[in-house]
N, C-alpha and C positions, 0 to 999 in steps of 0.2 A: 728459602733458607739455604746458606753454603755451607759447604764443608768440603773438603779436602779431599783425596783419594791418589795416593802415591802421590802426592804435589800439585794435582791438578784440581782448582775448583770445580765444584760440579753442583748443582740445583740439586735439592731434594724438597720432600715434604715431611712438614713436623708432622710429629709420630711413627713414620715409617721406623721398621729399626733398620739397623745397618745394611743387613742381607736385600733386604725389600731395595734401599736405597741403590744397591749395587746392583742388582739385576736388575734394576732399571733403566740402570745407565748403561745395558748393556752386557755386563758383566756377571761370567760365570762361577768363575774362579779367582781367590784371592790369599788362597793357601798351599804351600807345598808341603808334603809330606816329610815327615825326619825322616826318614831310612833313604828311600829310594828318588824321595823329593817329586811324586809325582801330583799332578793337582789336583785341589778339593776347590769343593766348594760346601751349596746348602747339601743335605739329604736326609735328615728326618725333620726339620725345620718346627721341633719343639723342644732344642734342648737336651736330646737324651745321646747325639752322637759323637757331640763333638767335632764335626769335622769341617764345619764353616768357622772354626778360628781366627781370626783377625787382629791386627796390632792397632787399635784405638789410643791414640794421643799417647805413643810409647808404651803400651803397656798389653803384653802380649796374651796369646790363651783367651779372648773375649771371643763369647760366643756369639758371632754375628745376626743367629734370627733370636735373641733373645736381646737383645741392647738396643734401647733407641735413639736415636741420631738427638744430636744437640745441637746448636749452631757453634760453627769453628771448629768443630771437629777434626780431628786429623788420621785419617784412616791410610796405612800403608800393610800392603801383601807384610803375610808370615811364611818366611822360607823356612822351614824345618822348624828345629825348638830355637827360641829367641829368647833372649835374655831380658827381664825388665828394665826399662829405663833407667838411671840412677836418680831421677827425679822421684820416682813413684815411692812415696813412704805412707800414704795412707793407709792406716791401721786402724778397723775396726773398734769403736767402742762397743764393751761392755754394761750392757742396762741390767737391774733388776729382776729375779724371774716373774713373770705372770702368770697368774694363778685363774683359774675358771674351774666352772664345771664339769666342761666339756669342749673338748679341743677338738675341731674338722681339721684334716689334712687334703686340701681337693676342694674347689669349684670348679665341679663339672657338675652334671644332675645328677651325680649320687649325692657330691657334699654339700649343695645346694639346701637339698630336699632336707641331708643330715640337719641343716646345721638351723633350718626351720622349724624342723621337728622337734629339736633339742628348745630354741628358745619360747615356742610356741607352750613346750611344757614348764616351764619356768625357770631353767636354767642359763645361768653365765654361757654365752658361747663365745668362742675366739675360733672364727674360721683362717686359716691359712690358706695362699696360693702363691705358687711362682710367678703366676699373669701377670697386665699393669689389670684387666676386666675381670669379672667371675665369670664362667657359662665353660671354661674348658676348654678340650677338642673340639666338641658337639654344636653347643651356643657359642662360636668362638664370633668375637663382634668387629667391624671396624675400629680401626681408633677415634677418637674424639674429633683430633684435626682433620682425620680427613672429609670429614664433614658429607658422610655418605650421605643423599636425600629420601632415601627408601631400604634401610639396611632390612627391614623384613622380608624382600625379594634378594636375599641374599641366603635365606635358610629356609626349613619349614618350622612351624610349631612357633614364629616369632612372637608373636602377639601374646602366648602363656609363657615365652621365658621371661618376654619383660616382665612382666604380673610379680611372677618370682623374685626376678633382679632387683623393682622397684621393692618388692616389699622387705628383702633382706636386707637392703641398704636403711630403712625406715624404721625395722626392728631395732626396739630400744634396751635389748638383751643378748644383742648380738653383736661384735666389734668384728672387723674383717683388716687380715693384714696382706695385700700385697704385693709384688715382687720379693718372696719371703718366699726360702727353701729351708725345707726341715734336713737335715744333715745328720743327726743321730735321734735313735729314740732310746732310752735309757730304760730299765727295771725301775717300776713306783710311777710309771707312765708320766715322765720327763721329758719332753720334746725341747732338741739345742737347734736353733733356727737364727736364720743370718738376712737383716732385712735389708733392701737396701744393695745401689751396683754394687757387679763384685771386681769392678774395674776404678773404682776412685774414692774418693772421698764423703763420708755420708753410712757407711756402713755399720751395721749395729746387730751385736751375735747376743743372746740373749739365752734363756730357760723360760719352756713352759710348761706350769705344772700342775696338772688335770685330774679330775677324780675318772675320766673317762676318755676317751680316746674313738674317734671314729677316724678310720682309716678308707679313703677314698681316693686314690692315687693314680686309677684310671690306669692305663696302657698304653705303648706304642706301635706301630705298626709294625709285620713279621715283612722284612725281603728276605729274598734265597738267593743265593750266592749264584751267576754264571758270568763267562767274562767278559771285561769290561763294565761289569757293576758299577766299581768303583771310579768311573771317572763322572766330571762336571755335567749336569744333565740327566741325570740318573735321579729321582726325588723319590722318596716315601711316597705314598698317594695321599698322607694325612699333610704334608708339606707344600706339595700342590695345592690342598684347600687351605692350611690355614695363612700363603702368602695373599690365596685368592680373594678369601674370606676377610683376611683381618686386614691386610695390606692392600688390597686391591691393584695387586702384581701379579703377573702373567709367566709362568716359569717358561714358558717358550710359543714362538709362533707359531709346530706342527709339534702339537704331544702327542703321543700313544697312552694310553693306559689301560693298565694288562696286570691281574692276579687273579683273586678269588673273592667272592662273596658282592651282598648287596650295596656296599660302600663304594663300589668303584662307582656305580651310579652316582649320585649327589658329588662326585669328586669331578665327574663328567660333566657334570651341571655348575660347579664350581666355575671351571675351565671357562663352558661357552661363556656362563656369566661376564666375564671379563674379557673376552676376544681373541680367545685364542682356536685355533683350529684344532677339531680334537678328528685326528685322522681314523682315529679306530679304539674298542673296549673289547679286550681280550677277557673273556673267561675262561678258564683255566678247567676247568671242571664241563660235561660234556650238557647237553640238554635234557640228556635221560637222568643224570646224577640227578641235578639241581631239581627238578619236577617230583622225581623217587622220595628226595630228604623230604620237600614239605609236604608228600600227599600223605608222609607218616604221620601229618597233624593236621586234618583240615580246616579247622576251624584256625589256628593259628594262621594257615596260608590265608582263609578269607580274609582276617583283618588287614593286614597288609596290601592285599589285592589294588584298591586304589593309588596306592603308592607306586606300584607298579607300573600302572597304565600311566599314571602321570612319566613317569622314567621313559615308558615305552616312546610316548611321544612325543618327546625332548631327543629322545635318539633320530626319530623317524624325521624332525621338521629341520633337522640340523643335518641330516643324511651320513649320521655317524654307525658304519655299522658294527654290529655285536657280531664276535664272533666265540660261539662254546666250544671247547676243547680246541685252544692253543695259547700261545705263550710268547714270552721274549725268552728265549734261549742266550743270546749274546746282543754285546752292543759294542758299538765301533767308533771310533774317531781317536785324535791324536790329543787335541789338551783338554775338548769336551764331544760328548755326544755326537754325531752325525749321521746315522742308520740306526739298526737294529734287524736282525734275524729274528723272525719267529717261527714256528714249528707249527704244527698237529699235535698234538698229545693221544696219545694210547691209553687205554683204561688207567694205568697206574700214571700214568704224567710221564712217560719217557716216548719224547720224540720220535715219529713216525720219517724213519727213511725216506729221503727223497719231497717233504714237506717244506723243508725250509724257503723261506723267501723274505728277500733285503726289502724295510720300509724307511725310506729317506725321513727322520724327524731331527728335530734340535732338541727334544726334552721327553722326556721315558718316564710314567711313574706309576709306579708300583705298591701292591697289599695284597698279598696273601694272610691275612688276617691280624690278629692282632698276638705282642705277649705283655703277659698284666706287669706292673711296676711294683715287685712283689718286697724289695731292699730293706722299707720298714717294719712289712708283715714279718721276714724274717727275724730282723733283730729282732722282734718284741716274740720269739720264738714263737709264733703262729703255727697249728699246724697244718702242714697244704696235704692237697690229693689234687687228683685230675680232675680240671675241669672238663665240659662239654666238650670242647674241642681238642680236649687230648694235649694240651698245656697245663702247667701248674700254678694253682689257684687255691687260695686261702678255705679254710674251712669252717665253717659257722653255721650254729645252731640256728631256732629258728626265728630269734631276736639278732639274726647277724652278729650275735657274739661269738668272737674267736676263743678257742681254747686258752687264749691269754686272757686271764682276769682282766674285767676294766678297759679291755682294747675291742672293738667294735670291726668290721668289716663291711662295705657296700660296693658298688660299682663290679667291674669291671675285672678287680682282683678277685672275687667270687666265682670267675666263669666272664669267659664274654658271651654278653646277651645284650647290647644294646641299651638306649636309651633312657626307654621307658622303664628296664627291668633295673638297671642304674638308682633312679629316682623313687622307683618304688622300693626297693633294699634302702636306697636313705632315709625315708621317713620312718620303717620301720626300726633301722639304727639309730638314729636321733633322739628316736622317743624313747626306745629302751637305754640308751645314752645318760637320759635325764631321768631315769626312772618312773618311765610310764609307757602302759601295753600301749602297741601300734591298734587300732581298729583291725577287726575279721577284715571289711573290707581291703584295706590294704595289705595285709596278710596274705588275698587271693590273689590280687597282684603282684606279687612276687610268685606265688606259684604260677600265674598263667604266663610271667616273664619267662621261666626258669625253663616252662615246654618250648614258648619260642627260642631260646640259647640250644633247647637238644634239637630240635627241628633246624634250624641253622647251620648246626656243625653236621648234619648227615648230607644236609643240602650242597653244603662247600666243603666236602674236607683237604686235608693238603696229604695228597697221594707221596708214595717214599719213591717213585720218579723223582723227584726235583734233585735227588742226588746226582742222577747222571747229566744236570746241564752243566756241571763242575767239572774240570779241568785238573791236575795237578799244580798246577803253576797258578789257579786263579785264585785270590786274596780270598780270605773267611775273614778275618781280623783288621778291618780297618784299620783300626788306630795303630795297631803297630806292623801294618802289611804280614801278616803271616800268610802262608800258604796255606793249600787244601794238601797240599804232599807235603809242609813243614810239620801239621799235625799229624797226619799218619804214619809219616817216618817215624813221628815224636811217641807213637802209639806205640808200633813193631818194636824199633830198637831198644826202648824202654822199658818194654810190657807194662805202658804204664793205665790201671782199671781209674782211678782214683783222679777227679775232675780237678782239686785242688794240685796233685802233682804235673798234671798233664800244664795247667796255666801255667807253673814256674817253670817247666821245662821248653816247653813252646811259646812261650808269650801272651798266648794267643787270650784274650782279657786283659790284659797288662797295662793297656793304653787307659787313656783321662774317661772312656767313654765305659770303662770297668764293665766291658763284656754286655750291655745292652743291648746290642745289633747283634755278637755272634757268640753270644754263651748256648743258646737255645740253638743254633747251627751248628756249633761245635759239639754240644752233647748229642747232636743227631747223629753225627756225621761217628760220631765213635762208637757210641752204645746202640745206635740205630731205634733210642729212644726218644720223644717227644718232652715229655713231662718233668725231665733232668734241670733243677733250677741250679746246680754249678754250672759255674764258676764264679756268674758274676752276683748273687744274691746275698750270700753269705760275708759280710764286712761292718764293719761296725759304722762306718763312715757311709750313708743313703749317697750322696752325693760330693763332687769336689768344692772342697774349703781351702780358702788360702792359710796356709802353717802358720800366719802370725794370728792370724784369727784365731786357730787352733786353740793354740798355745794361748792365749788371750783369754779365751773361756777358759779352760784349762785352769789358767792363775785364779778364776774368782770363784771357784769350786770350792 
């Protein structure tokens, strides 16, 4: 299949989306920045940062790992902010609201498990998802066309997701909608959802209105700010896996990948899967730390144990080595990537004098864990506390009800805890959902989830080091480049305490990506707190809608 790219034809495969398509061809970057005009390309590569934007067939602000290629497409670079075509008038219809029992937001294995649990007890469900697949991050699958021959050697646990997959699709009480983002949650638990590109024609904004609400919204991944971050080359480590996983695209020929916790593994595994050289896995946290966290739970460590050794020796027959307590401090290059500094780290994570040393790679990708996607817990005024990891995370009784009547909690927004403790919070939401107790046994399941999330966060936590790999001059604020000295200038001269005054006066949130990558760096960096969900939580709008659409729902209100 062709398509275009600044004028030039170019092969692709159906289903890739755009991102996939372009860095195949080679290509890292296909955006410049409005301020400064410097280039982007992918780096969280799920949609939450905005900053692989693309102009598809005139029509600018498409977010290139979520769009997939069509044939004849016409893909040209976004130099700064671009204006839509005069051609583009497609506007959003308006449908009817739908009405159910019980609305999932989320297929991953928390909305999964919800959204079985719910129909299982005889309730209407209408699961929602952004995907074109269900399974998430987690079970994130090939596409169709590409016609993987053994997509189960591309995960673990495949053979029980399919079980799931096939049987939600089979459920005769269950509808599932999508590339469908929920965009407000209303009081009377009213979810306004937009199905359907949000680049042409075909698009359809809607109301759905549920006696129950299960919220499963999952998380993305935490990077820390040092410089050079932001240039082409730089990925999420969830990015890395899901080009590798879903696309079965290679973000570079010599990666690094360097943070914290057990995911860098299977991100590793990700990588070789597809052919790329994985020169080295930085953990960040020292061999004493990581050993310390799990021996506070032994029996949680045993279960895992096999997972491990498999890891181990995936590291060992590919001669990737592991290296505890150090980091990527900086990275270098002029339009993308081309080395990387890394360090030693000292107990608290600040760089050991005289450690540094330069590693030649084309692609860097990083996870210092994870922060939950908390935008609709908030509107539906949920009330959080810290989770495990000393991030902010919804609070729920022990039916996963949130202190909001009728709104449900699972995954991921509870605390991160991984998969299994995901899946087991959703059946227990689902059933309570549709009004009926979870089983004792699943009940222990989420408690023995909930030790492995405290056992994890003692294991990996992210030391207040990471401040000092910062710079004055180096970007916290992607989308609208602010600096690490534009916010603390904006702190001093202001005195400003107050997370909402800090964003209007510095910017820093302000961009299309409403503080998802640096609300949680920026409350760091000033309060020298963690658990700060301003700046970017708080809005009534979860995600960006085009105005006519807006206004479109709006009128049939």
């Amino acid at each position: 299949m062709k398509i275009s790219v600044n004028g030039e034809l170019v092969e692709t495969v159906p289903g890739q989306t755009v991102a996939a398509a372009l860095i195949a061809t080679g290509r890292t970057s296909w955006r410049t920045t409005r301020i400064a005009g410097r280039p982007r390309g992918v780096f969280c590569g799920i949609g939450a940062c905005y900053d692989c934007l693309v102009v598809v067939n005139g029509i600018p602000d498409v977010r290139a790992c979520q769009r997939t290629v069509r044939p004849g497409d016409a893909i040209t670079t976004q130099e700064g902010a671009v204006l839509p075509a005069p051609t583009e008038t497609h506007t959003a219809r308006t449908s009817a609201p739908r009405v159910v029992d019980v609305a999932v937001v989320g297929a991953g294995p928390a909305g999964i498990a919800a959204a079985l649990a719910a129909g299982d007890a005889g309730a209407s469900v209408l699961l929602i998802d952004s995907a074109r697949a269900v399974g998430g991050q987690f079970n994130r699958q090939p596409a169709e066309e590409l016609r993987v021959r053994r997509p189960g050697h591309l995960q673990h646990g495949w053979e029980d997701f399919v079980g799931k997959r096939d049987r939600l699709a089979a459920h005769d009480r269950i509808a599932r909608l999508a590339e469908t983002s929920v965009w407000a949650l209303e009081q009377g638990n009213r979810l306004w959802v937009q199905r359907g590109p949000a680049d042409g024609a075909g698009r359809e904004v809607f109301a759905v209105e549920a006696k129950a609400i299960v919220l499963a919204t999952g998380a993305y991944d935490r990077v820390l700010p040092f410089p050079g971050w932001d240039l082409p080359g730089v990925y999420s480590a969830g990015a890395a896996q899901a080009l590798a996983k879903g696309q079965r695209v290679a973000v570079g020929k010599r990666v690094l990948v360097a943070g914290t916790g057990p995911f860098l593994l299977p991100v590793a595994e990700s990588l070789v899967g597809i052919g790329a050289e994985v020169v080295g896995l930085l953990e960040a946290n020292s061999l004493r730390t990581v050993r310390h966290g799990w021996a506070t739970d032994p029996l949680v460590a045993t279960s895992k144990l096999r997972e491990a050794v498999g890891y181990g020796a995936l590291l060992a027959r590919h001669r990737i080595p592991l290296r505890h307590g150090w980091t990527v401090i900086a990275a270098h290059g002029t339009d993308r990537v081309e080395a990387v500094t890394i360090a030693r780290l000292d107990a608290g994570w600040r760089p050991r004098a005289g450690s540094e040393r330069t590693v030649a790679v084309d692609a860097v990708c990083l996870g210092f864990g994870f922060t939950a996607q908390l935008e609709l817990a908030v509107s539906a005024r949920c009330e959080l506390t810290t989770g495990p990891d000393g991030g902010p995370a919804v609070v729920v009784d022990a039916n996963q009800q949130t202190t909001t009547p009728g709104v449900f909690a699972a995954g991921e927004l509870t605390g991160i805890g991984g998969a299994d403790l995901a899946a087991a919070e959703g059946r227990v939401a689902g059933a309570a959902a549709a009004r009926q107790a979870a089983s004792p046994a699943e009940h222990r399941k989420v408690v023995k989830g909930r030790r492995f999330a405290t056992a994890l966060a003692k294991a990996y936590p992210v030391r207040d080091g990471w401040r000092s790999w910062s710079r004055p001059e180096t970007v916290v604020c992607r989308c609208e480049e602010v600096t690490r000295g534009d916010i603390e200038g904006a702190v001093v001269e202001r005195d400003l305490a107050d997370g909402r005054a800090l964003k209007l006066t510095s910017r820093a949130g302000l961009g299309l990506c409403q503080g998802r990558v640096c609300a949680r760096t920026v409350a760091a960096l000033v309060t020298e707190r963690d658990d700060v969900p301003e700046p970017s939580m708080r809005r009534p709008i979860a995600v960006p809608v085009r105005l006519r659409d807006l206004a479109e729902a709006q009128e049939e209100q």
